[in-house]
C-alpha positions in Angstrom: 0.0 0.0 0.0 1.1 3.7 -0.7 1.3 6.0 2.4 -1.4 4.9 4.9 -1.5 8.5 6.1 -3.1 9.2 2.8 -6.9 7.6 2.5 -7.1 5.6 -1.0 -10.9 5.4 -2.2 -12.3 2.6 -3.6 -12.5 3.5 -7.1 -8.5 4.2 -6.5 -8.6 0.5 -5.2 -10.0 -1.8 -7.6 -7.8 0.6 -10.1 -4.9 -0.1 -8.6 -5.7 -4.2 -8.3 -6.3 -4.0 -12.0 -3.3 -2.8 -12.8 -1.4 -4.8 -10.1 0.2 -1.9 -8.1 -2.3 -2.7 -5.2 -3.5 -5.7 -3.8 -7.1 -6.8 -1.5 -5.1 -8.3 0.8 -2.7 -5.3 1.4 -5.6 -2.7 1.4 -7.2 -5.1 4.2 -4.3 -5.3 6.3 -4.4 -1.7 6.2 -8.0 -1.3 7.2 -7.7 -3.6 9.9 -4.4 -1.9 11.4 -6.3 1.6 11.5 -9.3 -0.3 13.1 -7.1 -1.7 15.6 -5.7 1.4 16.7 -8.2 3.6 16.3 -11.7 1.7 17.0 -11.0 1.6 20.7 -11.3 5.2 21.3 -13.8 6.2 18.6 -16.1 3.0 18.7 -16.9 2.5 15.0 -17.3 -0.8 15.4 -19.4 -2.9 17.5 -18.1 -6.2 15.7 -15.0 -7.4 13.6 -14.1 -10.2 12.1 -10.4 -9.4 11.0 -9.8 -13.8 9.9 -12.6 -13.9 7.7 -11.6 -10.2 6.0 -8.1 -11.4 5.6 -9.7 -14.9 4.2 -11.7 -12.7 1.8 -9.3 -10.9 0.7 -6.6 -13.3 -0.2 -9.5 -15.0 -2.4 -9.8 -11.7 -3.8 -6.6 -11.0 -4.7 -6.6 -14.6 -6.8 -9.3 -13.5 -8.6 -7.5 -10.6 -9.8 -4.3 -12.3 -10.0 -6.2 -14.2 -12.9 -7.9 -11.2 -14.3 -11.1 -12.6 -13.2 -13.0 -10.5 -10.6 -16.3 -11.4 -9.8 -18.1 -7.7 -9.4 -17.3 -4.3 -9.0 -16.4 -4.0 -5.5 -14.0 -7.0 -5.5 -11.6 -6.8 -2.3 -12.7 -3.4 -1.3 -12.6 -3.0 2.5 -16.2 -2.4 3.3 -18.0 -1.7 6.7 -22.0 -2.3 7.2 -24.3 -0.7 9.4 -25.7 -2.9 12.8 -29.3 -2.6 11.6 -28.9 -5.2 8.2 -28.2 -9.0 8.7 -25.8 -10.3 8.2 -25.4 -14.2 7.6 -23.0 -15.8 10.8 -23.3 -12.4 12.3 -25.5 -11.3 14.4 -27.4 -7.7 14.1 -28.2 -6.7 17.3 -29.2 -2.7 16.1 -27.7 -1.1 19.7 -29.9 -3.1 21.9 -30.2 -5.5 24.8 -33.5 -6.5 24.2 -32.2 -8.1 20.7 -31.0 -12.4 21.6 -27.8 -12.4 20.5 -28.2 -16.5 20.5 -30.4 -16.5 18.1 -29.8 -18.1 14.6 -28.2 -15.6 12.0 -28.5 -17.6 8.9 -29.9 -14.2 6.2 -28.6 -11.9 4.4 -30.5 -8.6 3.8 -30.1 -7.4 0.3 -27.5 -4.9 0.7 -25.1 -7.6 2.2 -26.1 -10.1 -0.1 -25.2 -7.7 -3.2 -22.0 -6.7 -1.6 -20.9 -10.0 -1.4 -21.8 -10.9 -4.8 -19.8 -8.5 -6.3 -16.8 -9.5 -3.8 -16.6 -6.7 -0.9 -14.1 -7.5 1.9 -16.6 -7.1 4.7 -14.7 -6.5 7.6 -17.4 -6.0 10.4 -20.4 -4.0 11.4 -20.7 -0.2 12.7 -22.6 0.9 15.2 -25.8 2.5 15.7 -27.9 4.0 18.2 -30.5 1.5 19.6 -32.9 0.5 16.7 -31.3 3.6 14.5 -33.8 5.9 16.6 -31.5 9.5 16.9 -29.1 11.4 15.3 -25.9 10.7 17.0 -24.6 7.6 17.7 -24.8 5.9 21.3 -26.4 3.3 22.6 -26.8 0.9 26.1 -25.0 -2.0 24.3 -22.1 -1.1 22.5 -21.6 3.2 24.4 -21.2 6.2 22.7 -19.3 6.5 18.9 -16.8 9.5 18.8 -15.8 11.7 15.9 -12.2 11.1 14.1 -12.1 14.9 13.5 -12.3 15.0 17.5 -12.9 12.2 19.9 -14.2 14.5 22.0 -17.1 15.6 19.7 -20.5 13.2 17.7 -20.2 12.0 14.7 -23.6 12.5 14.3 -25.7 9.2 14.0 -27.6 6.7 13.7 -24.9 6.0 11.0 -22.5 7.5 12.9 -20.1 4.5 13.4 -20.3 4.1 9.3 -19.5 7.7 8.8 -16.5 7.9 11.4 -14.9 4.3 10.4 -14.8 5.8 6.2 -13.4 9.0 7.5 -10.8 6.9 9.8 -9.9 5.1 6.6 -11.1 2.2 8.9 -12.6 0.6 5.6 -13.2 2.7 2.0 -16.9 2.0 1.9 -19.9 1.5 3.8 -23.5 1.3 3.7 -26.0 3.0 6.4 -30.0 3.6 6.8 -31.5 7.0 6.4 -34.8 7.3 7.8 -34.7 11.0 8.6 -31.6 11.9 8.0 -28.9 9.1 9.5 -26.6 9.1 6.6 -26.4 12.6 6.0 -26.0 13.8 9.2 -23.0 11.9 10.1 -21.2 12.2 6.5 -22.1 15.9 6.8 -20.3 15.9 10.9 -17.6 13.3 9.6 -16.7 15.2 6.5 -17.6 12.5 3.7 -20.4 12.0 1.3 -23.4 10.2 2.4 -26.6 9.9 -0.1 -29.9 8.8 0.7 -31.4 7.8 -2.7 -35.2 7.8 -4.1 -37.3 5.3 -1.4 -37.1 2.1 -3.2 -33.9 2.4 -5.3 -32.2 0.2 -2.9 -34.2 -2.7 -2.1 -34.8 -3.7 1.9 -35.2 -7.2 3.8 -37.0 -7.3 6.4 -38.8 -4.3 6.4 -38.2 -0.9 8.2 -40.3 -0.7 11.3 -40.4 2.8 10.4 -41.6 2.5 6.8 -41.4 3.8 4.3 -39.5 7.0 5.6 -36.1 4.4 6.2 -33.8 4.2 3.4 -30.1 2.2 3.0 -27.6 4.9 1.6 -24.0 4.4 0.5 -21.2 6.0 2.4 -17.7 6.9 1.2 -15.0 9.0 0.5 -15.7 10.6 -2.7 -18.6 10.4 -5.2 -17.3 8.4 -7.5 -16.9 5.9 -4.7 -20.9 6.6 -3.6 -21.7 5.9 -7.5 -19.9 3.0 -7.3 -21.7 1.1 -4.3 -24.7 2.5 -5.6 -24.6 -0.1 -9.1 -23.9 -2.7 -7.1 -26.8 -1.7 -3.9 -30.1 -0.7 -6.4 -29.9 -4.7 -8.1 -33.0 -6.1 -7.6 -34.1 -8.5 -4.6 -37.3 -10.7 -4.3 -38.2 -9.7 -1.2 -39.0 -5.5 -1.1 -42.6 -5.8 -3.1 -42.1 -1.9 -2.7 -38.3 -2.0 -4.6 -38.3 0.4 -7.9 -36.5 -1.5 -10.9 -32.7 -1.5 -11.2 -32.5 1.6 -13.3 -30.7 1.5 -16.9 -27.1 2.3 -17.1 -24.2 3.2 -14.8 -24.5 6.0 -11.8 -20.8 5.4 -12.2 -21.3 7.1 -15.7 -24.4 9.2 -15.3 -22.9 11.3 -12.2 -20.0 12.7 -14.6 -23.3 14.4 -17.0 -22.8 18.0 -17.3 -24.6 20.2 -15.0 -23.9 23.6 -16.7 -27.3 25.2 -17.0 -29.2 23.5 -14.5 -31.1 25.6 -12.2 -30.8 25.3 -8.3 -32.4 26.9 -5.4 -30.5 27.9 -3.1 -32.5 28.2 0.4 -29.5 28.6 3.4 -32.7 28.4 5.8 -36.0 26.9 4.4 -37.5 29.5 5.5 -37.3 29.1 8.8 -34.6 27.7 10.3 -31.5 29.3 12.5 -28.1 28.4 11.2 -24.9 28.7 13.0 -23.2 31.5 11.1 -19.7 29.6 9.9 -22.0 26.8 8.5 -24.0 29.2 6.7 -20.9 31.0 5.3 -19.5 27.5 4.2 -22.6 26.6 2.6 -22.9 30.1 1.1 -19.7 29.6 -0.6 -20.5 25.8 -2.1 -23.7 27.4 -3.9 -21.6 30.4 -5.3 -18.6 27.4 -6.2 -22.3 25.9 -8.4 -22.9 29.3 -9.9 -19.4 29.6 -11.0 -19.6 26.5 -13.4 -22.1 27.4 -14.9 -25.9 26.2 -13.0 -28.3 29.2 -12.5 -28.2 29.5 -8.7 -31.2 31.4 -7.3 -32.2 32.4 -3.9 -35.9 30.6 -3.3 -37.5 28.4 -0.5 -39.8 26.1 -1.1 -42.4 27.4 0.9 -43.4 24.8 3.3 -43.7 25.4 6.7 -41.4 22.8 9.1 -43.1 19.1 9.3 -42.1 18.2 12.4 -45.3 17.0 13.7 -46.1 14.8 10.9 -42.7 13.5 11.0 -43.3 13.1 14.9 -46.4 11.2 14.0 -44.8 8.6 11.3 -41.1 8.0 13.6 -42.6 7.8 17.0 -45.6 4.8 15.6 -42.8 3.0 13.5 -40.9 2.9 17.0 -43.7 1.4 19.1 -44.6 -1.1 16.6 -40.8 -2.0 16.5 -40.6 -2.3 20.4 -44.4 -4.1 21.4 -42.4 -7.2 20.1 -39.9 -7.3 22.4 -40.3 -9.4 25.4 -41.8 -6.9 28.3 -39.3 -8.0 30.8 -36.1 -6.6 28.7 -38.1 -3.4 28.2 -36.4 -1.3 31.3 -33.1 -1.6 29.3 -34.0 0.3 26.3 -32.3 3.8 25.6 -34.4 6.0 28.2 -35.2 8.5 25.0 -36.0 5.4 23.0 -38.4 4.4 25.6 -39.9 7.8 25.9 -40.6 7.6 22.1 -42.4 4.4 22.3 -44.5 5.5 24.9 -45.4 8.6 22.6 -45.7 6.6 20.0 -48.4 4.7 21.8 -51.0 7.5 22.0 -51.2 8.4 18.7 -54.1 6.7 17.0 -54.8 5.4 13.9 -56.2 9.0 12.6 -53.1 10.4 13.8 -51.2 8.2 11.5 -53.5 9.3 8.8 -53.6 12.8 9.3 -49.5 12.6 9.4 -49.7 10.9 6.6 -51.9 13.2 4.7 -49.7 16.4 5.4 -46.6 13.8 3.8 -48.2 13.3 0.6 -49.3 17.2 0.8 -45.4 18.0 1.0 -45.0 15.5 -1.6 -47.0 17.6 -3.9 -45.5 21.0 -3.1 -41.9 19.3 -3.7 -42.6 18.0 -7.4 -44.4 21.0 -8.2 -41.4 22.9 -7.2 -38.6 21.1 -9.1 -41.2 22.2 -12.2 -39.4 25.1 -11.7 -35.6 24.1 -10.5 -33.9 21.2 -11.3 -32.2 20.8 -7.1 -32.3 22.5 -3.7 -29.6 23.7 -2.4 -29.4 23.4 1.5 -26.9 23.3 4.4 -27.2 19.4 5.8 -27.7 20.3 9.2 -27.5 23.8 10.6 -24.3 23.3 13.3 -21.3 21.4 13.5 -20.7 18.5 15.6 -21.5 18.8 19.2 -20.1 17.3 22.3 -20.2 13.4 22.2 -22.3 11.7 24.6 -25.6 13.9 24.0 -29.0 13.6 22.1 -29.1 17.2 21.4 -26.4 20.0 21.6 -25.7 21.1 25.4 -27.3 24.7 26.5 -31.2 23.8 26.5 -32.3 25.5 23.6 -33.2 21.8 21.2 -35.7 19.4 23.0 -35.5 16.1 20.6 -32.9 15.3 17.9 -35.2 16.7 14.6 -35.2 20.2 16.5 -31.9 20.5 15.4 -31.3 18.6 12.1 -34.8 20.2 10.6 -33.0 20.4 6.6 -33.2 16.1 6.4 -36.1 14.6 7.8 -38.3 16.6 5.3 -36.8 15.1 2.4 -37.2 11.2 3.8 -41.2 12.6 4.1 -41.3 13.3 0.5 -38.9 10.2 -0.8 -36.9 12.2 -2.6 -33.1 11.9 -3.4 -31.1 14.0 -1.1 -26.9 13.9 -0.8 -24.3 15.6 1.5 -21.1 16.5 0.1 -18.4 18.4 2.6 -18.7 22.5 2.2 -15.2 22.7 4.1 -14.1 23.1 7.9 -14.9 25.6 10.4 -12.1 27.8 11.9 -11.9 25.2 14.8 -11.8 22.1 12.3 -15.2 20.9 12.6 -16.8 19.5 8.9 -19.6 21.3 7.0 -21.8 19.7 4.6 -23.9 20.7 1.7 -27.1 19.1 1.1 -28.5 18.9 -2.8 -31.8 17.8 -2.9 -33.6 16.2 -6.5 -37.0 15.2 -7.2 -38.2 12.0 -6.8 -35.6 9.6 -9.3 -33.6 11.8 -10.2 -30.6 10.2 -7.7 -28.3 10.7 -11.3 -28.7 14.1 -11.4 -28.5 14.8 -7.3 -24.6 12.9 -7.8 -23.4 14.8 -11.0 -24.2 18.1 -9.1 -22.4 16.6 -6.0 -19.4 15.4 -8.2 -19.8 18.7 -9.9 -19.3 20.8 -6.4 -16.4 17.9 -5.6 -14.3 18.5 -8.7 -14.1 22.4 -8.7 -14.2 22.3 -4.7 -12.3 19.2 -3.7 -12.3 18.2 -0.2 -9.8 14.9 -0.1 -7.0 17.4 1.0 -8.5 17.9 3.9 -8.4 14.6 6.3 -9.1 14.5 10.1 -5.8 15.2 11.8 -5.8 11.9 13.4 -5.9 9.7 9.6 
């Protein structure tokens, strides 16, 4: 391996085992070392299973030794998220009311298409308990710390995914969104996290929380995100709600040209406080757009913050997820968790509709506005990473986790593609993300304007201090 100061991504990877300067089993070595030395104090990951990677890998690197790999990801290091099974390992999502004992003999989709096309899957990241908040602690496996600073979030409930890419504990990995838990943490974590059309990646079993829960790929670079993305959207038997595997290569379509596209550009929705550096980043990412060439325009989209709908659809998903487990385990839930479900419990089934009328509502007022522009422009999330080991930012002023992360959850309401792509670092180091929002199916378009941002604003040169 080159320097392992400098983070290789896995497009630079499967390159480099082409042309036989780099090999899986070198590249996993590596990975493993950094998780070694650095997973104790940032807590990416809640499991590892450094023989069978190794094993993995050395089959990989015979593949390639006779020019024959089997997929597109063949002996990449990859990471996956505690909330998928995983076959001989058990996903336990952050909680001690989950058997560990019990048999783990499936494979959701998303691990089943990784290791089809021959990812070196090196272990599983952890989550808060059932993916419920947006950082990343739970009761089982304690709180996840940022690689920028250990003493700060990495944001969540991907936030073990998003740390262990930015670690270079792994060059890929694959989280749930289901109101915002890839692109937070990318966003905190300074890496690109998407959260594509609901559907485009198919899901086994089924998200407690519906159809607001999406897998997202997690990585380096965008190239790297369109990369897992061909091998994450093939089709699996099991999601009756999966859209087709769409035609072509994202690794193609997110090079398009984006030169006269038009974007709005809303640094607040309307009505939403943003830290001032973050807005100033973010300020300078849509200005980077307008200077190559997209028609950049200052517009909200006029909806007024969803929050109780949103409350509605999360807080049900979370009851119905925790009636099943056995009452006596119950006292060792998450004490927010367990708030949740008991809110969740009182809403009733007109509730659910209501909330669910006001999603479709938003729904409408979303297509009818990318009638008019092509993406949104946003910040991700309107402050940088906060002190580990909190729900909310300390001081008293957010109640819940959506009070402060109000630019995500409305685009998991409405389905809709929605990336974060780093804006830069504030003056004390912290990450700042951009979000760019498409309408529904138009994930190709939302990556060519992130790649776009990437290429005349790169980001790789900046790493966290401790990489």
């Amino acid at each position: 391996m080159p320097d392992e100061n400098v983070l290789p991504t896995a497009t630079e990877l499967v390159a480099g085992y082409s042309s036989g300067e780099l090999s899986p089993v070198d590249a996993t070595a590596a990975a493993l070392r950094r998780i070694e030395a650095e997973n104790p104090e940032l807590n990416c990951y809640c499991l590892v299973d450094a023989e069978m990677a190794m094993a993995q890998a050395k089959t990989s690197a015979e593949r390639w030794d006779q020019g024959n790999p089997i997929g597109l990801l063949d002996g990449v290091p990859t990471s996956i998220k505690d909330m998928f099974l995983t076959e001989g390992w058990p996903t336990l999502r952050g909680s001690r009311c989950i058997d560990p004992q019990q048999p783990w003999d499936v494979d959701s989709p998303v691990t089943a298409r990784l290791r089809e096309h021959g990812a070196v899957l090196l272990g599983k990241t952890t989550t808060p308990e059932l993916a419920w908040k947006a950082v990343t602690d739970s009761p089982l496996t304690g709180v996840t710390r940022n690689p920028w600073n250990p003493a700060l979030t990495p944001g969540g409930s991907s936030g073990g995914s998003a740390a262990a890419v930015a670690a270079g504990m792994g060059a890929l990995s694959v989280g749930t969104d289901g109101g915002g838990s890839v692109r937070i943490p990318a966003s905190f974590c300074g890496i690109v996290g998407f959260k594509p059309t609901y559907g485009r990646i198919p899901l086994y079993p089924a998200s407690p929380f519906g159809s607001l829960s999406h897998a997202g790929p997690m990585a380096w670079s965008v190239d790297d995100v369109a990369l897992l993305l061909d091998v994450l959207v093939l089709s699996d038997p099991r999601d009756p709600t999966a859209l087709p595997p769409p035609v072509g290569s994202y690794r193609e379509a997110v090079r398009r040209s984006v030169r006269g596209l038009t974007a709005a550009f809303s640094p607040t929705l309307g009505y939403v406080e943003v830290d001032p550096e973050v807005a100033q980043l973010v300020k300078r990412a849509a200005e980077t757009l307008a200077e190559i060439g997209l028609n950049v325009e200052m517009a909200d989209p006029g909806f007024q913050d969803p929050i109780d709908a949103f409350d509605v659809l999360w807080s049900t998903g979370a009851a119905k997820w925790i009636d099943r487990f056995p009452a006596e385990r119950t006292p060792e839930l998450d004490p927010g968790l367990a708030e949740v479900w008991r809110r969740g419990r009182t809403f009733s089934a007109a509730d659910y509709l209501d909330a669910t009328e006001q999603r479709m509502a938003l729904g409408i007022q979303m297509g009818l506005f990318h009638e008019q522009y092509d993406v949104l422009i946003t910040p991700t999330v309107p402050l940088p990473a906060f002190e580990a080991g909190h729900d909310v930012p300390p001081g008293g002023r957010y109640q819940s986790w959506p009070n402060w992360t109000p630019f995500t959850y409305p685009f998991n309401l409405t389905q809709q593609p929605a990336a974060t792509v780093p804006a830069g670092l504030t003056r004390d180091g912290r990450p700042v993300g951009v979000q760019v929002v498409g309408p529904r199916h138009s994930d190709d378009l939302v990556l060519a304007v992130c790649r776009a941002l990437e290429a005349a604003q790169p980001w790789q040169v900046a790493t966290p201090p401790r990489a």
